[in-house]
N, CA, C and O atoms as a Tinker XYZ file with bonds, in Angstrom:
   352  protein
     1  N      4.719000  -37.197000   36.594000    73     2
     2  CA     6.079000  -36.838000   36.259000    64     1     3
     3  C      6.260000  -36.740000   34.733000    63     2     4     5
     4  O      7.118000  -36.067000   34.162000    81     3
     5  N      5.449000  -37.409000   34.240000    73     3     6
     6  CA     6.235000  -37.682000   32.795000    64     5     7
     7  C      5.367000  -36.538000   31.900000    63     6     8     9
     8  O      5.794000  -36.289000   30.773000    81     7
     9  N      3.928000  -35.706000   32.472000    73     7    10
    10  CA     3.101000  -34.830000   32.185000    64     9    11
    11  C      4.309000  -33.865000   32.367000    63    10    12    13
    12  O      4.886000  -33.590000   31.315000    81    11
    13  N      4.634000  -33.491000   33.117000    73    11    14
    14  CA     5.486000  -32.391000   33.517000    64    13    15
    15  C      6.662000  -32.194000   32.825000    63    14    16    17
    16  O      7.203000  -31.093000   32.725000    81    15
    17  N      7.274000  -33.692000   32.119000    73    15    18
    18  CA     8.537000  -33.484000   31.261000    64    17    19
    19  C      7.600000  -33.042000   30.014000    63    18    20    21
    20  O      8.072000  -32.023000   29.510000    81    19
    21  N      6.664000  -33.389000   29.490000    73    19    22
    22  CA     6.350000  -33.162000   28.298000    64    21    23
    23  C      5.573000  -31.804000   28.040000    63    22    24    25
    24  O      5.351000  -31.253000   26.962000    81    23
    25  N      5.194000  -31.387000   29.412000    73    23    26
    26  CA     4.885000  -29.852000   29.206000    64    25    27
    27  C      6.216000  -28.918000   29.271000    63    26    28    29
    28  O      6.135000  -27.772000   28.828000    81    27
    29  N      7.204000  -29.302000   29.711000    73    27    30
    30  CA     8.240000  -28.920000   29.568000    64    29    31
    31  C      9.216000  -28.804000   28.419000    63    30    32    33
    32  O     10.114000  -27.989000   28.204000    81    31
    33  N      8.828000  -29.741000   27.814000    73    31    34
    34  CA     9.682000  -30.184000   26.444000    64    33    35
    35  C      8.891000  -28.996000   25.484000    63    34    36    37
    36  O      9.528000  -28.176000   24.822000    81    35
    37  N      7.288000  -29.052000   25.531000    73    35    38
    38  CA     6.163000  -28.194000   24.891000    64    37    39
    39  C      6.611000  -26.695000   24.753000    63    38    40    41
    40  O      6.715000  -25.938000   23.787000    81    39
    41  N      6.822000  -26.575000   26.018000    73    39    42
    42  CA     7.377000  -25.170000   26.340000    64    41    43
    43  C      8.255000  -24.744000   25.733000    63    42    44    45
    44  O      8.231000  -23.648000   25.171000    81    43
    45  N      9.349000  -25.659000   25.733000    73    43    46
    46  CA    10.444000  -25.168000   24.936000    64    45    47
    47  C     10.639000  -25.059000   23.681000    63    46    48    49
    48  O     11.523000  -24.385000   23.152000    81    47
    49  N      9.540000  -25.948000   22.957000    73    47    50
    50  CA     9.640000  -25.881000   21.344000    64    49    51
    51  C      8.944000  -24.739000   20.835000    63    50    52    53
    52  O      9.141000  -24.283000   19.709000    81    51
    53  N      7.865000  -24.127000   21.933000    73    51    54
    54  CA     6.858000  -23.264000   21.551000    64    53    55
    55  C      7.889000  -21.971000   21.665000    63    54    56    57
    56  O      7.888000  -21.196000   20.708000    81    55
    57  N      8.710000  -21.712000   22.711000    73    55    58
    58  CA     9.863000  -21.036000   22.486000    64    57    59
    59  C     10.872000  -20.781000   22.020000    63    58    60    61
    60  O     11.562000  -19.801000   22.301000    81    59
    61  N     11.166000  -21.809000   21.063000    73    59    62
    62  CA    12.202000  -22.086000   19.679000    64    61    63
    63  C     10.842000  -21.580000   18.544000    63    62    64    65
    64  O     11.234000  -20.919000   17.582000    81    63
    65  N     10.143000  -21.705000   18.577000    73    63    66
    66  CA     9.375000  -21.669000   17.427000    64    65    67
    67  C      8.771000  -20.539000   17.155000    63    66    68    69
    68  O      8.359000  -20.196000   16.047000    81    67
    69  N      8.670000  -19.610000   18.701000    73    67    70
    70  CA     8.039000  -17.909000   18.711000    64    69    71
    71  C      9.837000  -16.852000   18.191000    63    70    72    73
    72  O     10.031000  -15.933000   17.396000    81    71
    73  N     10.675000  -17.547000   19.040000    73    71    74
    74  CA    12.381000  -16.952000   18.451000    64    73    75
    75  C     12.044000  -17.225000   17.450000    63    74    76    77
    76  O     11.088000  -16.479000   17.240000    81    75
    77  N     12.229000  -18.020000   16.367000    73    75    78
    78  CA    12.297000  -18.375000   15.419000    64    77    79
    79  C     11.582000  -17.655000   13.810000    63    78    80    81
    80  O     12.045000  -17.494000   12.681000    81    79
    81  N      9.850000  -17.285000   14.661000    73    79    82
    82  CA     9.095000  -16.590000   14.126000    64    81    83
    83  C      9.076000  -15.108000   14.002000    63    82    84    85
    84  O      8.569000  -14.523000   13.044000    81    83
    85  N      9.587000  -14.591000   14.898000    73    83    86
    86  CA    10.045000  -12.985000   15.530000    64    85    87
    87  C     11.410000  -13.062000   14.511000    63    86    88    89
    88  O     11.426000  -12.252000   13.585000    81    87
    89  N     12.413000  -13.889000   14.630000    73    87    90
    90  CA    13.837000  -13.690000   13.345000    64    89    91
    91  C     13.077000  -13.554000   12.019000    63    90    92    93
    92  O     13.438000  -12.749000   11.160000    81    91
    93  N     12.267000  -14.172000   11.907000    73    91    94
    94  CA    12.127000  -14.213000   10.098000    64    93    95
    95  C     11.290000  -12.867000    9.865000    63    94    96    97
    96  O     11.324000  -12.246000    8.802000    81    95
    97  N     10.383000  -12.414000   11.203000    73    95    98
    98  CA     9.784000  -11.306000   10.717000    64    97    99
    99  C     10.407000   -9.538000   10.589000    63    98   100   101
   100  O     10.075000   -8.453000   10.113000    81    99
   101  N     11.509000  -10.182000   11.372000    73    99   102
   102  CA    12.452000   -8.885000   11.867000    64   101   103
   103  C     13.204000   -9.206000   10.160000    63   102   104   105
   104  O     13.090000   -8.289000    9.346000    81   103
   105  N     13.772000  -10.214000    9.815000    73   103   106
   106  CA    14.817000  -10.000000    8.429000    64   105   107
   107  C     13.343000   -9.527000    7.334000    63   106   108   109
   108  O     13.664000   -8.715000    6.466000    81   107
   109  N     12.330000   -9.815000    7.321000    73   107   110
   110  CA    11.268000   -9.603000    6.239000    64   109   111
   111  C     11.355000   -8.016000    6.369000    63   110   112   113
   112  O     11.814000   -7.341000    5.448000    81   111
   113  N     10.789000   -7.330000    7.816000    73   111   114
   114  CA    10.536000   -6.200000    7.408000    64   113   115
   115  C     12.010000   -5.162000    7.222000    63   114   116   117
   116  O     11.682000   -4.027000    6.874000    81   115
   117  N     13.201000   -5.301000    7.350000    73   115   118
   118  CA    14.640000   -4.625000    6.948000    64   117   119
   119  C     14.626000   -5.184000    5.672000    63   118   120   121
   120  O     15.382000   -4.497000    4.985000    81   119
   121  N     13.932000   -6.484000    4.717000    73   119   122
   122  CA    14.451000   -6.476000    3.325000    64   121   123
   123  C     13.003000   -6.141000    2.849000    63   122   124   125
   124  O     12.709000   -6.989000    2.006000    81   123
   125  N     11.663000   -5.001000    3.085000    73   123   126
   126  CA    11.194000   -3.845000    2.479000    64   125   127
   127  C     11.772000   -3.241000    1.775000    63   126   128   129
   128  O     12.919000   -2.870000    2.024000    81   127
   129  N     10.983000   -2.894000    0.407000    73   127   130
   130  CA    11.615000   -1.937000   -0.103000    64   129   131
   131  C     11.977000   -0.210000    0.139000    63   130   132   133
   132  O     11.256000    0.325000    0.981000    81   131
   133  N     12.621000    0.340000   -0.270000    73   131   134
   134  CA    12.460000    1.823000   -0.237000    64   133   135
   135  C     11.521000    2.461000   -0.437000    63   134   136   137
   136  O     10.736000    2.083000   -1.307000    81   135
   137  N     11.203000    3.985000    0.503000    73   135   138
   138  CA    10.329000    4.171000   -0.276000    64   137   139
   139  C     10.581000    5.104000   -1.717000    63   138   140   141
   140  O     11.585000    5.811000   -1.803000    81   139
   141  N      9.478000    5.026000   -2.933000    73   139   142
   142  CA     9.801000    5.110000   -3.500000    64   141   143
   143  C      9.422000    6.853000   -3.765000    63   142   144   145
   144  O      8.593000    7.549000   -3.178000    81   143
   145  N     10.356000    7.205000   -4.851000    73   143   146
   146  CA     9.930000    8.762000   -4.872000    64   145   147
   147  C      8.760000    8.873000   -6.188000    63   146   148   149
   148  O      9.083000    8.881000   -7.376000    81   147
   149  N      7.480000    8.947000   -5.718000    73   147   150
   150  CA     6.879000    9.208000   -7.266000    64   149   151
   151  C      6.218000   10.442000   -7.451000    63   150   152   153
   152  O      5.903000   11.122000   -6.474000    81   151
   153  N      5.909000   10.900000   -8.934000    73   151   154
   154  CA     5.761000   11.851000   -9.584000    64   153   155
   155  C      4.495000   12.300000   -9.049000    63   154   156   157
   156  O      3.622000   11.557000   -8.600000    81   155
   157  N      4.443000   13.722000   -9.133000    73   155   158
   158  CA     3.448000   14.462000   -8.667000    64   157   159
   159  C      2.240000   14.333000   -9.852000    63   158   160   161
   160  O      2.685000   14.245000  -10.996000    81   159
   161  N      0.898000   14.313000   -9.725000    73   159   162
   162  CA    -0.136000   14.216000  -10.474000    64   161   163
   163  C      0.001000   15.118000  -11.656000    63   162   164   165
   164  O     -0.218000   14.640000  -12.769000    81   163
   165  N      0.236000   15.983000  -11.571000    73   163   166
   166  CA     0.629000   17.244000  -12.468000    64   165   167
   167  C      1.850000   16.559000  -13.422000    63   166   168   169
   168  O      2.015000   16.493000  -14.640000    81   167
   169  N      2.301000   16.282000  -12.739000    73   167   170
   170  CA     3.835000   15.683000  -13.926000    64   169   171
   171  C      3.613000   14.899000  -14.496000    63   170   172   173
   172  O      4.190000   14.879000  -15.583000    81   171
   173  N      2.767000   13.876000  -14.218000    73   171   174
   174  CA     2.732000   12.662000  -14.682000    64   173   175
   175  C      1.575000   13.298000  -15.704000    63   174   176   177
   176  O      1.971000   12.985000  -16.827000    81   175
   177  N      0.636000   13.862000  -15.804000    73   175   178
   178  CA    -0.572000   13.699000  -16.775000    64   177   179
   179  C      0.372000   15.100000  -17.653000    63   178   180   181
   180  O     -0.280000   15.488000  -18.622000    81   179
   181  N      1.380000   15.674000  -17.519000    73   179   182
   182  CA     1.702000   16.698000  -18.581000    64   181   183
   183  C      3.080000   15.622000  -19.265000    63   182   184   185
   184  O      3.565000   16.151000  -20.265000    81   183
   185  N      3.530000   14.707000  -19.015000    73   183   186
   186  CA     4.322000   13.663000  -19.490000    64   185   187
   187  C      3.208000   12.414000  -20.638000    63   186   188   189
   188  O      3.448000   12.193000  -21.825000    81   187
   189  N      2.497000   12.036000  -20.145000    73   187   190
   190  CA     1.950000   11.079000  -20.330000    64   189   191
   191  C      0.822000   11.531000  -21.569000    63   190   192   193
   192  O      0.139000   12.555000  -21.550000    81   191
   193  N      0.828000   10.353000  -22.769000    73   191   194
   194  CA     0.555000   10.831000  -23.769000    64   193   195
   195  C     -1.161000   10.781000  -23.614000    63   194   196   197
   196  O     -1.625000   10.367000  -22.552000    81   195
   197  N     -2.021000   11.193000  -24.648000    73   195   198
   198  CA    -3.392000   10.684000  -24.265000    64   197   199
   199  C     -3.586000    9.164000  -24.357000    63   198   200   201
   200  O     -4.182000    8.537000  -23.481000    81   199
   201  N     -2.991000    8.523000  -25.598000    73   199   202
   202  CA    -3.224000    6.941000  -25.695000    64   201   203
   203  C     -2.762000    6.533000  -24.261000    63   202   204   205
   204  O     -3.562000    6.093000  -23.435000    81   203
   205  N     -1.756000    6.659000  -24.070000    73   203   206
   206  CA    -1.162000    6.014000  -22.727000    64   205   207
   207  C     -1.794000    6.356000  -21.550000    63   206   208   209
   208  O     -1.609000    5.556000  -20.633000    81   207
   209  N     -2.615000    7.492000  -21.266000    73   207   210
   210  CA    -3.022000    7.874000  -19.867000    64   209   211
   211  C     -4.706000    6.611000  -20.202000    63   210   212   213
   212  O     -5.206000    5.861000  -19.363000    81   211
   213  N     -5.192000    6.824000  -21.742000    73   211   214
   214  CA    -6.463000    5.595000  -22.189000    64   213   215
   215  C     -6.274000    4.145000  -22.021000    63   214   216   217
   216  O     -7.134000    3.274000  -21.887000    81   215
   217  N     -4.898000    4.040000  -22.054000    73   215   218
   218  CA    -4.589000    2.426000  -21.857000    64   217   219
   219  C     -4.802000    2.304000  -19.991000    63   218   220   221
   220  O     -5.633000    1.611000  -19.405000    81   219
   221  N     -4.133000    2.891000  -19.599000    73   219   222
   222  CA    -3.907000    3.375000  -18.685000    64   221   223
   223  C     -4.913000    3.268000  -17.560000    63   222   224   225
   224  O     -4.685000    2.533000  -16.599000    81   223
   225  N     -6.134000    4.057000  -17.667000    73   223   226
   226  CA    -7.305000    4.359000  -17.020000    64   225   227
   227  C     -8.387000    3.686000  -17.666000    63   226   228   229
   228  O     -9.544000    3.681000  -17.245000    81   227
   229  N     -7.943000    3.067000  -18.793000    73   227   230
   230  CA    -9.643000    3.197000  -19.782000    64   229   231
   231  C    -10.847000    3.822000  -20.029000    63   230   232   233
   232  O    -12.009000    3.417000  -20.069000    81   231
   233  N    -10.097000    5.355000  -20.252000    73   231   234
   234  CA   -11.180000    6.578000  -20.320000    64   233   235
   235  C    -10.031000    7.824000  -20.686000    63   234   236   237
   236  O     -8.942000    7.916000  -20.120000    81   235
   237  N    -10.434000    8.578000  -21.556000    73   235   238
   238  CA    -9.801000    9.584000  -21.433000    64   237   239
   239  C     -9.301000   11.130000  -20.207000    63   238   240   241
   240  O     -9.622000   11.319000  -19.034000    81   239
   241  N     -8.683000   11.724000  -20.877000    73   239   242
   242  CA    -8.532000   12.508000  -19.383000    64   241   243
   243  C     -9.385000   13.240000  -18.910000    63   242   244   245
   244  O     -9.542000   13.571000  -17.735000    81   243
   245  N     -9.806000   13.442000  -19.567000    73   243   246
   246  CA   -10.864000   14.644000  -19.400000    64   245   247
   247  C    -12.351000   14.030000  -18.613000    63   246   248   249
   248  O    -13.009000   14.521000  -17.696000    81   247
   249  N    -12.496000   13.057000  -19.216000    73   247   250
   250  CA   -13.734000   12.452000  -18.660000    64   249   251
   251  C    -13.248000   11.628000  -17.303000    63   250   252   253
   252  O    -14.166000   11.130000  -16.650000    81   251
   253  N    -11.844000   11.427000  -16.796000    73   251   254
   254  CA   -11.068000   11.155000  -15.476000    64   253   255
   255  C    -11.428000   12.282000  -14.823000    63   254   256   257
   256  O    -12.279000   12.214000  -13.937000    81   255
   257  N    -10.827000   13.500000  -15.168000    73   255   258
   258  CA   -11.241000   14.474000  -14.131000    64   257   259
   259  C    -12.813000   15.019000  -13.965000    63   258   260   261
   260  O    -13.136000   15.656000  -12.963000    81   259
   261  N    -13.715000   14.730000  -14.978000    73   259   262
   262  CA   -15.211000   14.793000  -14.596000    64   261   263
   263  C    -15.691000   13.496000  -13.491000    63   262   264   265
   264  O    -16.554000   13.634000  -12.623000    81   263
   265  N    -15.010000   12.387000  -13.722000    73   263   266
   266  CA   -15.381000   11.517000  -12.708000    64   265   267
   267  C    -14.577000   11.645000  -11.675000    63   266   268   269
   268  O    -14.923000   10.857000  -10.795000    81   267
   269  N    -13.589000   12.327000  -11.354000    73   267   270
   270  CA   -13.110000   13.172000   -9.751000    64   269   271
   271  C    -13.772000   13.877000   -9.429000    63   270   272   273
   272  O    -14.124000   13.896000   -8.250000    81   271
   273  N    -14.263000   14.823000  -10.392000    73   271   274
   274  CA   -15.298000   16.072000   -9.542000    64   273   275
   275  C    -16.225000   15.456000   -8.987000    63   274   276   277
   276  O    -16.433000   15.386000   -7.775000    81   275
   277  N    -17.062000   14.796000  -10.173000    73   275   278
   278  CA   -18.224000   14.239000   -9.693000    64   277   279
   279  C    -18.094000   13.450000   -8.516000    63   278   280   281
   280  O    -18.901000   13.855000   -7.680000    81   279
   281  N    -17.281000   12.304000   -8.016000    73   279   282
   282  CA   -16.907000   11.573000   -6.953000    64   281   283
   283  C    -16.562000   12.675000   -5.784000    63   282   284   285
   284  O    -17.215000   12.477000   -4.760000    81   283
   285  N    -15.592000   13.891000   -5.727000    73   283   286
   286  CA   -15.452000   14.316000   -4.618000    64   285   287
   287  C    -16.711000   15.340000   -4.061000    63   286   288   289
   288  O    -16.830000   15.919000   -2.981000    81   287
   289  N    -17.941000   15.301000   -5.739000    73   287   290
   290  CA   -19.104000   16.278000   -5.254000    64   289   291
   291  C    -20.027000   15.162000   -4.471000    63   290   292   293
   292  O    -21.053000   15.676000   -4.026000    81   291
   293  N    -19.928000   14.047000   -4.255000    73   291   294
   294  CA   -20.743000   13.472000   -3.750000    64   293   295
   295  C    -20.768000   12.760000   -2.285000    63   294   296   297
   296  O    -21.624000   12.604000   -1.414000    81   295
   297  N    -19.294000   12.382000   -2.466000    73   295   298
   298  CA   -18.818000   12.061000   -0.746000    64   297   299
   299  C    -17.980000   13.043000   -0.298000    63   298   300   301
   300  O    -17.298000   12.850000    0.709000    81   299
   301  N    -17.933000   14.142000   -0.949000    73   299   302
   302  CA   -17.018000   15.302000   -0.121000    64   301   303
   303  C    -15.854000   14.607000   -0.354000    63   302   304   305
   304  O    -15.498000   13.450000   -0.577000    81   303
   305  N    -15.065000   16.450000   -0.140000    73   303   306
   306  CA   -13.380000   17.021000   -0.193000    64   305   307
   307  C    -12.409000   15.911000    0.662000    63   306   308   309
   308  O    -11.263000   15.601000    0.337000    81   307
   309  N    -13.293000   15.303000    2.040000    73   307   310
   310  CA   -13.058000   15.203000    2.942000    64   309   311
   311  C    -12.427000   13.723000    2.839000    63   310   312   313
   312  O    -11.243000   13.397000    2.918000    81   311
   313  N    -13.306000   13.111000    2.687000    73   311   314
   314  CA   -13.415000   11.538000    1.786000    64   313   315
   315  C    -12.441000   11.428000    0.491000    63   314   316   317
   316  O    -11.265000   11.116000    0.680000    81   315
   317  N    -12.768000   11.602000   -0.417000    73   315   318
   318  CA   -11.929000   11.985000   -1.811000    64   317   319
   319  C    -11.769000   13.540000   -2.371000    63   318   320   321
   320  O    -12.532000   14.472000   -2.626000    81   319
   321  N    -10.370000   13.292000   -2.413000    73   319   322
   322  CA    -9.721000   14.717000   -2.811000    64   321   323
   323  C     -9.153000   14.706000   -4.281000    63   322   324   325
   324  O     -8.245000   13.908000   -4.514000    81   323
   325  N     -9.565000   15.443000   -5.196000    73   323   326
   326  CA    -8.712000   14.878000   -6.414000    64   325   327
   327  C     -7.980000   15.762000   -6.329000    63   326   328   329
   328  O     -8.173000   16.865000   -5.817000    81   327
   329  N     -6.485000   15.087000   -7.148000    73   327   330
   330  CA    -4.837000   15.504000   -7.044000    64   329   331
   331  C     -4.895000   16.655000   -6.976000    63   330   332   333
   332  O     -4.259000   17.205000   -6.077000    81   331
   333  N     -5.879000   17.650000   -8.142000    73   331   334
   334  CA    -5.626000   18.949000   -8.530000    64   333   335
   335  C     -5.392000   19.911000   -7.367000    63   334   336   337
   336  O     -4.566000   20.822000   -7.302000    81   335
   337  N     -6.536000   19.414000   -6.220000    73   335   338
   338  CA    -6.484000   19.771000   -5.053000    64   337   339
   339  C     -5.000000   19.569000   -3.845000    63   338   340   341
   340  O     -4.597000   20.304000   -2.944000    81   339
   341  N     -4.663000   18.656000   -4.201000    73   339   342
   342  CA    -3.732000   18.425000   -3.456000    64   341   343
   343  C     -2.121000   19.253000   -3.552000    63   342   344   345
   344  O     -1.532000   19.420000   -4.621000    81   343
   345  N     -1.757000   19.564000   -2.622000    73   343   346
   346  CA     0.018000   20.624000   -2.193000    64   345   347
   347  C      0.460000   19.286000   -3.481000    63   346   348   349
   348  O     -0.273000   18.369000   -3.851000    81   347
   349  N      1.945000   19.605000   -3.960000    73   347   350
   350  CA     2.546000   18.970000   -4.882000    64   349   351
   351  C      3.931000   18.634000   -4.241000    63   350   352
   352  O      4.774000   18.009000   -4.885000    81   351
């Protein structure tokens, strides 16, 4: 008898405690942020100065887009696409 109250009691905390867990995950994912709107690759590198794109990347631009080519010549378009390639 007293197995049976305490699997009972078990039960019920494990069911206060799954409610409980399901509320906090339901308020977490509604206080996500927005999504955000960001700049197309093109905008951003005709904005962005050379120091700042060097701080930035730690490499200049030019030698960024030789290490895109080179990266999308080796595992393919398919795998890595650089921006240039990409709709805007």
């Amino acid at each position: 008898m007293l197995l049976l109250f305490l699997s009972a009691e078990l039960a019920a905390d494990l069911d206060k405690q799954t409610a409980e867990f399901i509320r906090e995950e339901r308020r977490r994912n509604r206080s996500l942020p927005e999504k955000k709107d960001r700049p197309t690759w093109r905008f951003f590198v005709e904005r962005a100065s050379a120091d700042h794109f060097r701080r930035m990347f730690r490499m200049p631009l030019a030698q960024f887009e030789e290490l895109c080519d080179d990266t999308s010549n080796v595992v393919t378009q398919e795998v890595f696409c650089p921006a240039a390639f990409l709709p805007n």
